[in-house]
C-alpha positions, 0 to 999 in steps of 0.5 A: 500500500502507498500513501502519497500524502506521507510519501511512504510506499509498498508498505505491507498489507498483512491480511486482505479479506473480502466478503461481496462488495466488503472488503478489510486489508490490515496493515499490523506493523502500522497498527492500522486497518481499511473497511469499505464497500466496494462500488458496483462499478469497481471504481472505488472502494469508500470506506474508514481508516483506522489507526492509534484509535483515530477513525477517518473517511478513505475513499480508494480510488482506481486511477488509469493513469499514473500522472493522475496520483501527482500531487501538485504542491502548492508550495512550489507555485508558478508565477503569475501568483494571486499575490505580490511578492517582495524581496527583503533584507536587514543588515546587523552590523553588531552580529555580523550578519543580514537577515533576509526573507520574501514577503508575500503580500495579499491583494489590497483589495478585500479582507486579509486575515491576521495573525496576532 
């Protein structure tokens, strides 16, 4: 099993168990456990994860094509952004030393949450 979300893959499911359209796949050495329906049309399998007592929605789904599994990272964003950037930096003489950081500015336009 792989978790794209985490970047862990081929962990090891240690029993599968299907009865009709349920299906149970255990992974022991995460202490986790998958239980879904399978849809009728093989698509997908919605079910709940279950690890450390924490229960949440899953919903496996088939993919055709390996590019669909990408994430895309907002992290690495491509210009034009939706917001202004600006390069900054500050000298300490005393320590020897400049600080420097980018400032992502929102539109002025509107309401920008803060921080406080």
């Amino acid at each position: 099993m792989d978790s794209l979300d985490q970047g862990a893959k081929g962990l090891p499911v240690t029993s599968v168990t299907r009865d009709g359209e349920s299906l149970k796949l255990e992974l022991k050495q995460l202490g986790g456990r998958f239980e879904g329906k399978i849809a009728p049309d093989l698509t997908t399998i919605d079910g709940t994860w279950t690890q450390g007592g924490n229960a949440l929605p899953l919903v496996l789904k088939r993919v055709k094509n390996a590019a669909e599994l990408e994430r895309r990272h907002p992290q690495n964003p491509v210009r034009p952004y939706p917001y202004r950037d600006e390069e900054v930096s500050y000298l300490n003489p005393s320590a020897g030393i400049t600080l420097a950081a980018t400032l992502t500015i929102p539109p002025a336009e509107g309401h920008s949450p803060r921080c406080f």
